[in-house]
N, C-alpha and C positions, 0 to 999 in steps of 0.2 A: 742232239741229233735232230736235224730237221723232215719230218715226216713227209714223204711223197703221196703216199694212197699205204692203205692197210698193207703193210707187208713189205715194204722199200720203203725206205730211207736214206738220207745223207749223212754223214759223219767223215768229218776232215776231207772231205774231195772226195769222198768214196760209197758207192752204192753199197747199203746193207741190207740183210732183212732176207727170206726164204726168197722173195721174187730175183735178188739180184743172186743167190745161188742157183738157182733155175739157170738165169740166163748164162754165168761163168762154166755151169756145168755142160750146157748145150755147146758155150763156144768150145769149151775142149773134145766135144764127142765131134765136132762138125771138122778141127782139128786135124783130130784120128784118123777120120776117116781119109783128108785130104790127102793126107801124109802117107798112108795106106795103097789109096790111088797112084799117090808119085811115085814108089815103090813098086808098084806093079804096072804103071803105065807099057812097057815096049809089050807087056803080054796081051794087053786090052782091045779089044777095037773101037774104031774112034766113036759106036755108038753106046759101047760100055763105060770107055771114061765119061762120054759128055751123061749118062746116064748117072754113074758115081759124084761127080762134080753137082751135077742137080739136087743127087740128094743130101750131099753133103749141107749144101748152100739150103736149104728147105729146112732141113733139121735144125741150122740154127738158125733160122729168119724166123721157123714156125708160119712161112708162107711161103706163094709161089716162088723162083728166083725170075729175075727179070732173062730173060730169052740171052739179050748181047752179055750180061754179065759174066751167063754161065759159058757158052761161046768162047769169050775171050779168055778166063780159066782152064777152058780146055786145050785150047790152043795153044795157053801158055808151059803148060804140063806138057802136052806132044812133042815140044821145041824143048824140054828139060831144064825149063826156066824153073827153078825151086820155088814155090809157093811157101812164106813162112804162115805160119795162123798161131802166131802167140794167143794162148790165156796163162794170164796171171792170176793171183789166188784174189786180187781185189778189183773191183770194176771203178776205173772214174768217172767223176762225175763235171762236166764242164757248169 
Protein backbone atom coordinates (compact mmCIF):
# COMPACT_ATOMS: atom_id res chain seq x y z
CA UNK A 1 0.00 0.00 0.00
CA UNK A 2 1.31 3.25 -0.90
CA UNK A 3 0.74 5.76 1.99
CA UNK A 4 -1.00 9.17 1.13
CA UNK A 5 -1.04 11.36 4.62
CA UNK A 6 -1.78 9.37 7.97
CA UNK A 7 -5.03 7.80 7.42
CA UNK A 8 -5.49 7.23 3.39
CA UNK A 9 -3.83 5.17 1.48
CA UNK A 10 -3.66 3.34 -1.96
CA UNK A 11 -3.91 -0.23 -2.69
CA UNK A 12 -4.64 -1.74 -6.27
CA UNK A 13 -6.33 1.64 -7.54
CA UNK A 14 -8.22 2.08 -4.58
CA UNK A 15 -8.34 4.59 -1.63
CA UNK A 16 -8.03 2.98 1.89
CA UNK A 17 -7.80 3.85 5.36
CA UNK A 18 -10.57 5.78 7.90
CA UNK A 19 -10.20 8.98 5.60
CA UNK A 20 -11.30 7.24 2.42
CA UNK A 21 -14.49 5.75 4.65
CA UNK A 22 -15.24 9.19 5.75
CA UNK A 23 -15.41 10.21 2.29
CA UNK A 24 -17.59 6.89 0.65
CA UNK A 25 -19.67 7.38 3.79
CA UNK A 26 -20.51 11.01 3.05
CA UNK A 27 -20.89 10.20 -0.73
CA UNK A 28 -23.75 7.87 0.32
CA UNK A 29 -25.44 10.20 2.96
CA UNK A 30 -25.23 13.07 0.15
CA UNK A 31 -26.88 10.10 -2.09
CA UNK A 32 -29.75 9.73 0.21
CA UNK A 33 -30.47 12.62 0.49
CA UNK A 34 -30.65 13.45 -3.49
CA UNK A 35 -32.75 10.63 -4.05
CA UNK A 36 -34.99 11.65 -1.02
CA UNK A 37 -35.31 15.10 -2.82
CA UNK A 38 -36.27 13.42 -6.27
CA UNK A 39 -38.84 11.64 -4.46
CA UNK A 40 -40.41 14.43 -3.11
CA UNK A 41 -39.60 17.08 -5.59
CA UNK A 42 -43.63 17.95 -7.14
CA UNK A 43 -44.33 18.53 -3.08
CA UNK A 44 -41.29 21.03 -2.74
CA UNK A 45 -40.99 24.61 -3.62
CA UNK A 46 -38.36 25.55 -5.87
CA UNK A 47 -36.77 27.27 -2.72
CA UNK A 48 -36.96 23.96 -0.72
CA UNK A 49 -35.47 21.75 -3.34
CA UNK A 50 -32.61 24.30 -4.39
CA UNK A 51 -32.45 24.42 -0.38
CA UNK A 52 -32.22 20.35 -0.12
CA UNK A 53 -29.99 20.05 -3.31
CA UNK A 54 -27.47 22.62 -1.27
CA UNK A 55 -27.38 20.68 1.35
CA UNK A 56 -27.02 17.65 -0.10
CA UNK A 57 -23.96 18.94 -2.27
CA UNK A 58 -22.30 20.71 1.11
CA UNK A 59 -22.54 17.57 3.14
CA UNK A 60 -20.48 15.77 0.68
CA UNK A 61 -18.05 18.47 -0.44
CA UNK A 62 -17.83 19.42 3.27
CA UNK A 63 -17.99 23.04 1.70
CA UNK A 64 -19.78 25.65 -0.03
CA UNK A 65 -21.42 24.25 -3.30
CA UNK A 66 -20.65 26.44 -6.23
CA UNK A 67 -24.07 28.78 -6.73
CA UNK A 68 -24.58 27.36 -10.90
CA UNK A 69 -23.69 23.86 -9.78
CA UNK A 70 -26.53 23.77 -7.31
CA UNK A 71 -28.86 25.81 -9.88
CA UNK A 72 -28.48 23.34 -12.48
CA UNK A 73 -29.19 20.19 -10.10
CA UNK A 74 -32.20 21.83 -9.21
CA UNK A 75 -33.32 22.39 -12.37
CA UNK A 76 -32.50 19.15 -13.34
CA UNK A 77 -34.73 17.56 -10.69
CA UNK A 78 -37.83 20.10 -11.32
CA UNK A 79 -37.72 18.75 -15.27
CA UNK A 80 -37.65 14.85 -13.61
CA UNK A 81 -34.39 14.37 -15.07
CA UNK A 82 -33.18 11.36 -12.60
CA UNK A 83 -29.95 12.25 -10.85
CA UNK A 84 -27.85 8.96 -10.24
CA UNK A 85 -25.26 9.56 -7.20
CA UNK A 86 -23.71 6.08 -7.10
CA UNK A 87 -21.20 5.07 -4.03
CA UNK A 88 -19.63 1.95 -4.21
CA UNK A 89 -18.20 0.22 -1.16
CA UNK A 90 -14.44 1.27 -2.73
CA UNK A 91 -13.17 4.79 -3.72
CA UNK A 92 -10.62 4.92 -6.98
CA UNK A 93 -7.94 6.18 -7.08
CA UNK A 94 -6.46 7.78 -10.62
Amino acid sequence: MTSIEPGLGVRNGFAEGPLADAALARAARAGQRLADLQERASTLTDGQLRDGVYRALRRFTQEQPRTCQVDSLTALIRRGVRIDWPACNRLPCA
